[in-house]
C-alpha positions in Angstrom: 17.9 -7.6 -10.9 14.9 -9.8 -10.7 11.3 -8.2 -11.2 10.3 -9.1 -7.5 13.7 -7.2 -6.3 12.7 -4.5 -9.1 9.1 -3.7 -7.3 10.7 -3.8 -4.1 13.5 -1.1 -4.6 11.7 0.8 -7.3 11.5 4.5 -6.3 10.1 8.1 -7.6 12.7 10.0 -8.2 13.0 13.7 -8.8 16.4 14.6 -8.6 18.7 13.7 -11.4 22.2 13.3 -12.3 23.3 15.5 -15.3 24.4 12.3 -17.5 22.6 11.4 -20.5 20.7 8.5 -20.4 22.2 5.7 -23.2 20.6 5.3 -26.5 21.0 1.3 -26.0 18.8 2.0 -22.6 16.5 4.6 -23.7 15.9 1.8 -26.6 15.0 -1.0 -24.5 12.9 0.9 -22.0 10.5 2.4 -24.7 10.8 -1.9 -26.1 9.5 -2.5 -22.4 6.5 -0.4 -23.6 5.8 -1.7 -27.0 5.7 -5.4 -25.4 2.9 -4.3 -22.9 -0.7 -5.8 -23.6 -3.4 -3.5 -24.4 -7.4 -3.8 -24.9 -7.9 -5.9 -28.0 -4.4 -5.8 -28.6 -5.1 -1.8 -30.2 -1.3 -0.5 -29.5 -2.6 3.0 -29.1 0.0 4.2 -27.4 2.8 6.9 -28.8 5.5 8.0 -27.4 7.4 11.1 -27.9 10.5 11.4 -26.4 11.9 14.8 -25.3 15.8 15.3 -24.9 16.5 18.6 -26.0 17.4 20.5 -22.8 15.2 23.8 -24.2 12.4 21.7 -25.2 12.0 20.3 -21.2 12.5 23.6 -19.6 9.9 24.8 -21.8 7.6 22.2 -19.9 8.1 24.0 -16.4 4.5 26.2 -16.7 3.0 23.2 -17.8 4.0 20.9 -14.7 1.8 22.3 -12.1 4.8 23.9 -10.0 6.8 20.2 -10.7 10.3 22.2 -11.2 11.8 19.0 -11.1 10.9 18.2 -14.6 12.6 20.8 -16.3 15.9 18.9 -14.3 15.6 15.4 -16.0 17.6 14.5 -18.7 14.7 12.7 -20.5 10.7 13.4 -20.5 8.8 11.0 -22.3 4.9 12.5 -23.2 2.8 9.0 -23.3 0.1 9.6 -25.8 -2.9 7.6 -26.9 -3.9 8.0 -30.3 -7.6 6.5 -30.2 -9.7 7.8 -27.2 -13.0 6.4 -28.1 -12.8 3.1 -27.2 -14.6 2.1 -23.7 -14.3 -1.4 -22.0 -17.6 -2.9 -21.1 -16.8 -2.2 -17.5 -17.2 2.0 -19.1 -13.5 2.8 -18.4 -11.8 4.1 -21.3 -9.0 1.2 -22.9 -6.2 3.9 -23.3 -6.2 5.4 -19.9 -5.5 1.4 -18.2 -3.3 0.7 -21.9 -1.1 3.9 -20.8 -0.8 3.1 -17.7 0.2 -0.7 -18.0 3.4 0.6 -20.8 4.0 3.3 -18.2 4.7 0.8 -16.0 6.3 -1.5 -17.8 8.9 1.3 -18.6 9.3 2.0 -15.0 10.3 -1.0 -14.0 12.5 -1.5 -17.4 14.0 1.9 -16.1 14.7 0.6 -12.4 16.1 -2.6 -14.2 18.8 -0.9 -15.6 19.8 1.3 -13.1 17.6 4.5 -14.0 15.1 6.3 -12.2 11.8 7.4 -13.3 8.7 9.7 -11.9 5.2 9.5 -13.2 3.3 12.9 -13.7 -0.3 12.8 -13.6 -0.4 16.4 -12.6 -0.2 18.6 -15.9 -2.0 21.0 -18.5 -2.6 18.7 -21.7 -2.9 22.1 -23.9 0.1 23.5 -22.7 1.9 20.3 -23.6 0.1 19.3 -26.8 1.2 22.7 -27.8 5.1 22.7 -26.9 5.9 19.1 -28.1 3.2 19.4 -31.5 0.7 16.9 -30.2 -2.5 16.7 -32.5 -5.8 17.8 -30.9 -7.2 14.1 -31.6 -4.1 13.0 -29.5 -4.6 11.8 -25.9 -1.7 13.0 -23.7 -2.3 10.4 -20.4 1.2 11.0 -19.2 4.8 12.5 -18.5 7.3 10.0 -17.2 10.6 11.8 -16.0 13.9 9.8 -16.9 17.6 9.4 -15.9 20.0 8.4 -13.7 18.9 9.2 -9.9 21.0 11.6 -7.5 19.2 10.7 -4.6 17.9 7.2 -3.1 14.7 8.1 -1.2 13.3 5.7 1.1 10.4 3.6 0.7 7.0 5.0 1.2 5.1 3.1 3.5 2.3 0.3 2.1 -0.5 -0.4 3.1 -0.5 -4.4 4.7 -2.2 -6.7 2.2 -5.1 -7.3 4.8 -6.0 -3.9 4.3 -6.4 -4.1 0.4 -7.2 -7.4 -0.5 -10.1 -9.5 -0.1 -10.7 -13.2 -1.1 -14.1 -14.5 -2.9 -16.2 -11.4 -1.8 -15.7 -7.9 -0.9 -16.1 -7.7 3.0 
């Protein structure tokens, strides 16, 4: 699949097959996010990668009401371990570096076949406790992982004369 025919047909999915996802996959999606750039090149991301089906449903308080979760066959926690560092536009680096691996494993996901949903919406205590995450550990966010068992529609977008503007804002 090309990337343009990736971003097209790309969807969030929250309903799952119950099949494993391959270690060969798994392997090159979390490769997708080790190839993303970050600020100054600072790689602060880690990843932890939850399989164990106890370990998931123990996630289901700390989702916000997001049963779903506690259904995938993967949830991968992404993690920043440097917080401190703020771009001179004063947005913090590993927020945007987060969210550009993120990315770059939801499309690598879509690429081969699997389905993903990122989760914004969660208590970082509750999780930093069930998966041993360090206090000085940033947890940006959960991505759900595995093969879909639905094929929602697409959402509709916005037309690009509505979000874009050339030269000046206007």
């Amino acid at each position: 699949m090309d990337i343009f025919e990736t971003l097209a047909t790309r969807r969030s999915i929250r309903r799952y097959q119950n099949r494993p996802v391959e270690k060969e996959k798994l392997t090159r999606i979390l490769e997708a996010a080790r190839l993303a750039p970050s600020a100054d090149n600072r790689q602060e991301w880690r990843f932890v990668v939850i399989q164990e089906r106890r370990t998931i449903e123990k996630l289901g308080d700390a989702v916000c009401g997001q049963g779903f979760v506690t259904k995938a066959p993967v949830v991968i926690a992404c993690c920043s371990v440097q917080s401190e560092y703020i771009l001179k536009c004063g947005h913090p680096a590993y927020a945007i570096d987060i969210g550009i691996a993120g990315g770059h494993m939801t499309l690598a996901a879509a690429a081969l076949g699997l389905g993903t949903c990122w989760i914004g919406d969660f208590y970082e205590d509750q999780v930093r406790e069930i998966l041993n995450i360090p206090d000085s550990v940033r947890i940006v966010e959960l991505l759900t992982l595995g093969y879909p068992e639905e094929k929602p529609s697409a959402r509709p977008r916005k037309d690009l004369s509505e979000i874009v503007y050339y030269e000046k804002w206007s």
